[in-house]
C-alpha positions as CSV (number, residue, x, y, z in Angstrom):
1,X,20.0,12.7,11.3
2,X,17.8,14.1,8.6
3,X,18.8,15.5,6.1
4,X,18.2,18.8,5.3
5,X,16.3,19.0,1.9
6,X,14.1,16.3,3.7
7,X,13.4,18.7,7.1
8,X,12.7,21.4,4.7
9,X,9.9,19.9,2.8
10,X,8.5,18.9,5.9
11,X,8.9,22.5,7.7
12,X,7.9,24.3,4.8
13,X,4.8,24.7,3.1
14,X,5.0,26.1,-0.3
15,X,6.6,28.8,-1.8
16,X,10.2,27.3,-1.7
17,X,12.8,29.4,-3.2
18,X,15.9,27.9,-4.1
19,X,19.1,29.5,-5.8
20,X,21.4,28.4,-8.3
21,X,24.7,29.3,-8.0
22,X,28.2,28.9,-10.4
23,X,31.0,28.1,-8.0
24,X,33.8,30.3,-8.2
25,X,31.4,33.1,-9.9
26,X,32.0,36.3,-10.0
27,X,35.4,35.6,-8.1
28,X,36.9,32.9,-7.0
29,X,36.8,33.5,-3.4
30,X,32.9,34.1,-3.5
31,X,31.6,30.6,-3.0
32,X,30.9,31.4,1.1
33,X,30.0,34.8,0.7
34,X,27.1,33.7,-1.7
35,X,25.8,31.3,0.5
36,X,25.8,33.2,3.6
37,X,24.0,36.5,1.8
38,X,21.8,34.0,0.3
39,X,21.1,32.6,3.8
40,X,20.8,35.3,5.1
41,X,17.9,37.4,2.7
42,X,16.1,34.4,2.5
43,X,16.7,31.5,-0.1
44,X,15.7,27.8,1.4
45,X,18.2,26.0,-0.3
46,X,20.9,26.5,-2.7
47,X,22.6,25.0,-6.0
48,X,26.2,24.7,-6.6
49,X,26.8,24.8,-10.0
50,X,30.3,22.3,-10.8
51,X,31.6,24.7,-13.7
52,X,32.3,22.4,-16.2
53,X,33.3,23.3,-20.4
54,X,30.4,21.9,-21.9
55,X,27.9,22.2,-19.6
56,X,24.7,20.7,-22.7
57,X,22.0,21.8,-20.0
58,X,22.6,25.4,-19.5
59,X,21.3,28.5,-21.4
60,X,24.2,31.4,-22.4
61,X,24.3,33.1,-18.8
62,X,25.0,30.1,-17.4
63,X,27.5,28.6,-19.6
64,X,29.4,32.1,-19.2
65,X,29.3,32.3,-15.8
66,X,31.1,28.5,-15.9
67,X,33.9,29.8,-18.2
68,X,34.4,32.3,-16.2
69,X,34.4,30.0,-12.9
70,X,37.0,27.8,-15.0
71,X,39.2,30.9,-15.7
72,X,39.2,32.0,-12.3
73,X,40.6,28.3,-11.3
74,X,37.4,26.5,-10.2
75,X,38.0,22.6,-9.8
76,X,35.8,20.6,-8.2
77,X,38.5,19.5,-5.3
78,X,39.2,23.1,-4.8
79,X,35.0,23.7,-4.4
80,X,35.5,21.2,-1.7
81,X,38.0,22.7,0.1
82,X,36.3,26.3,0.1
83,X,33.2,24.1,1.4
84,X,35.2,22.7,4.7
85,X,34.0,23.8,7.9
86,X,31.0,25.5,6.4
87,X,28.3,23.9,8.6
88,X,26.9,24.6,10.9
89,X,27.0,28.9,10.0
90,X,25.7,27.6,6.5
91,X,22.3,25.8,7.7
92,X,19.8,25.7,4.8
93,X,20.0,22.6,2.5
94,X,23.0,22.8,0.1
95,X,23.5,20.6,-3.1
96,X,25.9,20.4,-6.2
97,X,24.8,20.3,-9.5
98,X,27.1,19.4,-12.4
99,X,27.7,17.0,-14.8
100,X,29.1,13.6,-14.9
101,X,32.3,13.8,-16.1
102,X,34.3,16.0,-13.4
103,X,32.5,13.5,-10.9
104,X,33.9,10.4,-12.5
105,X,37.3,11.8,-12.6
106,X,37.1,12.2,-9.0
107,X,35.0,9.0,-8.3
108,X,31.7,8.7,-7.5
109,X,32.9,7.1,-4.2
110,X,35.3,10.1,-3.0
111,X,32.9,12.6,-4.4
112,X,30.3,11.4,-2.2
113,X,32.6,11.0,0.6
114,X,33.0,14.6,0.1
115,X,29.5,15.5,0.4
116,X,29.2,13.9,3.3
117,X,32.1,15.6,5.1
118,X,31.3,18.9,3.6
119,X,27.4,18.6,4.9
120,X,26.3,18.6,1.2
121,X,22.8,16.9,1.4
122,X,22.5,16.4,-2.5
123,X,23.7,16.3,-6.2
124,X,21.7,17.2,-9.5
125,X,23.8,15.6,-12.2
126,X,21.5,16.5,-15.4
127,X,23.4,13.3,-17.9
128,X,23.3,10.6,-15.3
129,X,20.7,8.4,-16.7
130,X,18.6,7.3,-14.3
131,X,19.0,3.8,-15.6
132,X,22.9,3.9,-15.4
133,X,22.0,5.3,-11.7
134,X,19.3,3.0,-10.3
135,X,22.1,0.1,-11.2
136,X,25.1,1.4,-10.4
137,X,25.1,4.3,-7.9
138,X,21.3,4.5,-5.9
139,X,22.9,2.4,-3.6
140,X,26.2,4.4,-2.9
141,X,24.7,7.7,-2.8
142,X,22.1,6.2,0.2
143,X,25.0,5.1,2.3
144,X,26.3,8.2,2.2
145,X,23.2,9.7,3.0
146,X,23.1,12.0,0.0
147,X,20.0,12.6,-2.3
148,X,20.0,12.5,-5.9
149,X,17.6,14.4,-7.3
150,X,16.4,14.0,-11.1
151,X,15.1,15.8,-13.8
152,X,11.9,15.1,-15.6
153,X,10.2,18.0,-18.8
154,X,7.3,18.2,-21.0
155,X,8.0,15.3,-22.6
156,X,8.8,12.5,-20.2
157,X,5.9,10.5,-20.6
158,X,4.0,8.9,-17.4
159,X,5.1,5.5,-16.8
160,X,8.8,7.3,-16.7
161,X,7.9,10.3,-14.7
162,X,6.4,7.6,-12.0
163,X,9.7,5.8,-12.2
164,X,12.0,8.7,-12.0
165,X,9.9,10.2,-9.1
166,X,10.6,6.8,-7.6
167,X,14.8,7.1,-7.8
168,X,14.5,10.7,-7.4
169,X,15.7,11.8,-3.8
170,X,14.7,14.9,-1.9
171,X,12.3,16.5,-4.7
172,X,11.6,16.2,-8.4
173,X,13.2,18.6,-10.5
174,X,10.5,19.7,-12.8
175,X,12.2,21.4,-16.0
176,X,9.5,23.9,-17.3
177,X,10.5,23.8,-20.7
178,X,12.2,21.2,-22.9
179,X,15.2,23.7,-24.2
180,X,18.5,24.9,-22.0
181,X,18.2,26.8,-19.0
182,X,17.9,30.6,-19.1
183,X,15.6,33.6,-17.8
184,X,12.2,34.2,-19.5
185,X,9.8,37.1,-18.5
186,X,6.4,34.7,-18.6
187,X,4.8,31.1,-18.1
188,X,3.0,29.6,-21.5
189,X,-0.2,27.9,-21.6
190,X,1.4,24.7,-22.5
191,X,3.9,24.5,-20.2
192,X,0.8,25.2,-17.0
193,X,-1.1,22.2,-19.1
194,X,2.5,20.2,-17.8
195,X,2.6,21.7,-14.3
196,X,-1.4,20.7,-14.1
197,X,-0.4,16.8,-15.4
198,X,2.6,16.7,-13.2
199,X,0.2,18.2,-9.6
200,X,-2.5,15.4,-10.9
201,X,-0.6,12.3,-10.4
202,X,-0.1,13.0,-6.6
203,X,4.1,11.3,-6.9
204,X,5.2,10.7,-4.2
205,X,8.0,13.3,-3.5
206,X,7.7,17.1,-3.7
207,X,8.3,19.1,-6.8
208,X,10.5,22.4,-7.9
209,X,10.2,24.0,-11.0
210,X,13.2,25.2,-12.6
211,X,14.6,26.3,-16.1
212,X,12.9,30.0,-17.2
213,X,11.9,31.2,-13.8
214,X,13.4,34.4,-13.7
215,X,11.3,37.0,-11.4
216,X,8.1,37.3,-8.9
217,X,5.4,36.7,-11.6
218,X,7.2,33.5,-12.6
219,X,8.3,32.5,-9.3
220,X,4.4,32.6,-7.8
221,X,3.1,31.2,-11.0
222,X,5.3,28.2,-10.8
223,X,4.4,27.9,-6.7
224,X,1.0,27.3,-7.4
225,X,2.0,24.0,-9.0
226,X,4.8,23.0,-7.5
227,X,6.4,23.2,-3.2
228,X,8.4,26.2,-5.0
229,X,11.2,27.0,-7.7
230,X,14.8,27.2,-8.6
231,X,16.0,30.4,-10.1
232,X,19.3,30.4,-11.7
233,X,19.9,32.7,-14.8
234,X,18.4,35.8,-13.8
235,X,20.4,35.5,-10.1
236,X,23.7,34.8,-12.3
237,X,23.2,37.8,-14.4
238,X,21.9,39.9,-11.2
239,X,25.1,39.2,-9.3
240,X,26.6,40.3,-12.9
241,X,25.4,43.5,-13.3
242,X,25.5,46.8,-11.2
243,X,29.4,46.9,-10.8
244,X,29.6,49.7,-7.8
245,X,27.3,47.4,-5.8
246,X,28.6,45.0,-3.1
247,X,28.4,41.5,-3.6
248,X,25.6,40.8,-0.3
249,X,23.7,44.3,-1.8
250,X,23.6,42.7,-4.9
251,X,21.3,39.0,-3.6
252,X,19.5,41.2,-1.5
253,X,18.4,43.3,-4.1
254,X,17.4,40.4,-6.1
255,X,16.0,38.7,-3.3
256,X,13.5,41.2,-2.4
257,X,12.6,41.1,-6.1
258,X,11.6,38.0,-6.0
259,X,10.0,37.7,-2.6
260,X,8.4,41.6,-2.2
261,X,4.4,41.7,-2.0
């Protein structure tokens, strides 16, 4: 079977949205819920962020929304558990991002295990190196039929941008800007120099841009470059904000945001 994040780049042409989300944020119980109103008002595929107490990557919002996760009682085996019997009502491409060291306490063997028997088509783990993966885990993560997808900014320098597109599965994460992850209003002229390198070399996977793309002027600018982008601050902080809405009003509020004409 194909996997998902695969069928989707081949199905879709371009303007690719896809959602970060912290498990276990706002609530504990809202893991589901989030993917199906996510589903449902239009995202293509979706992040789960692995709350984790020192997450180096992530910008404030992000790293809040993880202690809060963590307060709430997110673990990783307990993500897995609210992620049973999810397919097939959950049908867009799902994959867990987090960092190494929750992983390794559950082994990379049994996570992936898990991923497979949750229908979890891939994992972002931003402190992997890709050297560490290429020798010890490319060939784990393939058996089990889930992608790894890594991360490449401003300035990874050709030779290792060819390489990384090469161990990269699914699509290239394309990091916009070489800082932590948050929401930013616009798109420099330095960073479209980057985007306009990255298009040039023709690699041979697609591409998402994600870290600072935070509404519709960002989200088109960055799909002109790129298959589409990741949003994850400005989502955390919309499903933050406007306590007497309902969770599913709150996505498809932001949703339309992002997607309106």
């Amino acid at each position: 079977m194909m996997n998902r994040i695969d069928r989707l780049f081949s199905e879709t042409k371009g303007d690719i949205l896809s959602v970060y989300m912290t498990a276990g944020f706002p609530e504990l119980g809202d893991t589901l819920p989030l993917l199906e109103a996510l589903q449902k008002h239009g995202a293509h595929m979706v992040e789960i962020g692995i709350p984790f107490s020192d997450p180096l990557a992530d910008g404030p919002v992000i790293q809040e929304s993880s202690q809060v996760a963590l307060g709430n009682g997110m673990k990783l085996d307990l993500l897995f558990k609210q992620l049973e019997g999810i397919r097939p009502a959950i049908h867009i491409p799902l994959v867990l991002m987090g960092y190494l060291n929750p992983i390794l306490q559950m082994g990379m063997e049994n996570f992936l295990l898990r991923c497979q028997d949750t229908g979890i088509d891939g994992a972002i783990i931003p402190d992997l190196p890709p050297a560490e993966y290429k020798a010890r885990y490319q060939e784990m993560f393939r058996d089990y039929g889930v992608h790894h997808t890594l991360l490449i900014t401003p300035h990874t320098d050709e030779n290792r941008i060819r390489q990384i597109a090469e161990l990269s599965g699914g699509f290239l994460y394309m990091v916009a800007d070489a800082a932590t992850t948050g929401a930013r209003s616009s798109i420099e002229g330095h960073q479209l120099e980057y985007f306009q390198r990255i298009r040039s070399m023709n690699l041979p996977l697609p591409g998402l841009i994600g870290f600072g793309i935070s509404n519709r002027s960002t989200f088109q600018t960055a799909c002109k470059y790129a298959e589409g982008a990741i949003i994850g601050s400005a989502f955390i902080r919309a499903i933050s904000e406007s306590p007497g809405l309902l969770l599913e009003q709150k996505v498809e509020s932001f949703m339309k945001e992002i997607r309106q004409a």
